[in-house]
Structure formats: C-alpha cells, structure tokens
C-alpha positions in Angstrom: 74.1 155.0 105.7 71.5 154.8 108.6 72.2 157.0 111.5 72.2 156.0 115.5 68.8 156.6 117.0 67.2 156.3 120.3 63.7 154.4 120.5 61.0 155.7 122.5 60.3 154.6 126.1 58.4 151.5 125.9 57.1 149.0 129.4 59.5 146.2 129.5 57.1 144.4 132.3 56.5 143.8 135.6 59.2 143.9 138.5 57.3 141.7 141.2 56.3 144.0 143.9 57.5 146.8 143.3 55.6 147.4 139.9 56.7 148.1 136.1 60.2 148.2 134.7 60.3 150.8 131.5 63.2 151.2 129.0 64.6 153.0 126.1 66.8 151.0 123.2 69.2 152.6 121.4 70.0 151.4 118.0 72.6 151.3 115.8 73.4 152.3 112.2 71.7 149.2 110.8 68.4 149.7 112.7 69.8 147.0 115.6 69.3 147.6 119.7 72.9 147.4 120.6 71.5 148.1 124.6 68.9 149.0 126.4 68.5 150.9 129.3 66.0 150.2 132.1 64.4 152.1 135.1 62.1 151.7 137.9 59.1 154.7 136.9 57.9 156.2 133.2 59.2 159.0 134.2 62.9 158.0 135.0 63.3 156.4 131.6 61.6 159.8 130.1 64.4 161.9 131.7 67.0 159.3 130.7 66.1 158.7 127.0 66.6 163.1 126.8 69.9 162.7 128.5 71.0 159.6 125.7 69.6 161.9 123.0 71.7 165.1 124.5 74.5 162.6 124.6 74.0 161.7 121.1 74.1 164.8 120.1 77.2 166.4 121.7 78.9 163.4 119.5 77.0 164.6 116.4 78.4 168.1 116.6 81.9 166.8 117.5 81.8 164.5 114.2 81.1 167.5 112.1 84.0 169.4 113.4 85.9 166.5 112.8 84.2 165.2 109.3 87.8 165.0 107.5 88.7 162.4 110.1 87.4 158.7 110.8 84.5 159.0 113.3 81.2 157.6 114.5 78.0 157.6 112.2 75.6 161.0 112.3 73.0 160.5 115.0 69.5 161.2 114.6 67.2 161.7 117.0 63.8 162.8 117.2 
C-alpha cells in the first residue's frame, strides 16, 4: 500500500500584480493530489508544507498506537 505524501513547493504562476503564486500538493495513497495549497511568497508555502508534514505526522504516530483498529494509511514524508 502507498503511503500519503506531501510534494515539494513548486510555482503555480503568476498573480497579476502582485507577483507569483507557489503551492504544495498533497497526495494520496494512490500517488493522486487530493488538494493543493497555495500562498502568496516561496517562503509562505516553505513554512506551510513543514506544518502539513508535522501534521502528517502527528496522524502517523496516532495510527501506530491505534494499529489494531481501522485507521488512515501510514504517511510518508521526506
């Protein structure tokens, strides 16, 4: 089984005057985006794809506590 993962930040293009939009995707257990998250600087979407992967992992550990149970797919994240 494929794990979740989040992508890396990547430009997603311009935003008229104001300059670049950037993003970060975070895909499912078949490889799939399922949403991406934008933001106005590099460096916004940099801070927010280590809070997704912090998120990601909380779940992680609380999925191996609760193994014996139905839960959500391991993460990965890099």
């Amino acid at each position: 089984m494929k794990r979740w993962r989040v992508g890396d930040v990547q430009r997603l293009g311009a935003r008229g005057a104001t300059g670049e939009t950037w993003g970060v995707a975070l895909y499912d257990e078949t490889g799939k985006p399922c949403v991406t998250f934008g933001y106005p600087k590099e460096t916004d979407a940099k801070a927010g794809r280590e809070h997704i992967k912090a998120a990601l992992i909380g779940v992680a550990s609380v999925t191996k506590v609760r193994d014996d149970e139905r839960t959500l797919s391991p993460i990965e994240h890099r």
